[in-house]
C-alpha positions as CSV (number, residue, x, y, z in Angstrom):
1,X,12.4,32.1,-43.5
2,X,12.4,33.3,-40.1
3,X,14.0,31.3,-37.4
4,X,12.5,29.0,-34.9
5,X,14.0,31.8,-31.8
6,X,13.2,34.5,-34.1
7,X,9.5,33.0,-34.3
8,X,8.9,32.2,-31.3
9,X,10.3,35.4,-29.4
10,X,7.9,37.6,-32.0
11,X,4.8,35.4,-30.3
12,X,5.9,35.4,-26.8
13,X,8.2,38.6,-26.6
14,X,11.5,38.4,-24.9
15,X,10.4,37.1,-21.7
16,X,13.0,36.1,-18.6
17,X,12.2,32.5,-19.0
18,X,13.9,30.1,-20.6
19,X,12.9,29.3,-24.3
20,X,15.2,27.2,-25.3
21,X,13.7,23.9,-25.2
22,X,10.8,25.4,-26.9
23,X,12.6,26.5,-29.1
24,X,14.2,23.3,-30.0
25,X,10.9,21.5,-29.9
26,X,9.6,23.8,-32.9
27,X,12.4,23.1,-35.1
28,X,12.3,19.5,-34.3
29,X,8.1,19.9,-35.3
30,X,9.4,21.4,-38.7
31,X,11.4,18.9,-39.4
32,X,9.7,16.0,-38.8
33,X,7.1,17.6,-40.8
34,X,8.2,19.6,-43.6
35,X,11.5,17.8,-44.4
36,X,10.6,14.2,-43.6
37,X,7.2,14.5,-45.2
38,X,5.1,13.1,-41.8
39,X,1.8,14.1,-41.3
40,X,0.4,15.6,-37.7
41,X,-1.2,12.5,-36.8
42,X,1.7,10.4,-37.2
43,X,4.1,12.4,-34.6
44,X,3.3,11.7,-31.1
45,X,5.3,14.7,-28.9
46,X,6.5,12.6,-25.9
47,X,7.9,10.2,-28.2
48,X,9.5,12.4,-30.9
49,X,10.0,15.6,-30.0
50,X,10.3,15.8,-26.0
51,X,12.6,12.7,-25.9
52,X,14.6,14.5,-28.8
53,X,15.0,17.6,-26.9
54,X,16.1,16.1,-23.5
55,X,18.9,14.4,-25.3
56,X,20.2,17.6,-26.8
57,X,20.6,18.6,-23.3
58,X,21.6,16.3,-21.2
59,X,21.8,18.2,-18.0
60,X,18.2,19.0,-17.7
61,X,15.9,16.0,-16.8
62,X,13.0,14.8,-18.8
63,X,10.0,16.4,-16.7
64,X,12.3,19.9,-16.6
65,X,12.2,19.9,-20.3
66,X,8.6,19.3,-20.6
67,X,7.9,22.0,-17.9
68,X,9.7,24.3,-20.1
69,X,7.9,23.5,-23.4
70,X,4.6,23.2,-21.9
């Protein structure tokens, strides 16, 4: 299986921006879905993947992170 940098670089290219948060958003997505067993509809994004990511790094703030995902 291909990684979630790996993944995402192959969609976006390596691009100057920051990916990171993206990055971690996707394998937080995959987990939530594919190891926990949740469905799509039961994952709400502010609440369990954003608010996942901004504690990973806690130097960025909350609407930084979801700048960078979005």
């Amino acid at each position: 299986m291909r990684t979630a940098n790996s993944l995402v670089r192959s969609i976006f290219g390596f691009s100057g921006s920051d990916i990171i948060s993206l990055v971690r958003s996707a394998e937080i997505a995959y987990d939530l879905m594919f190891e926990q067993g949740r469905s799509r509809n039961s994952i709400m994004v502010t609440k369990d993947i954003y608010s996942v990511v901004v504690r990973s790094y806690r130097e960025k703030s909350y609407s930084s992170v979801v700048w960078q995902i979005e």
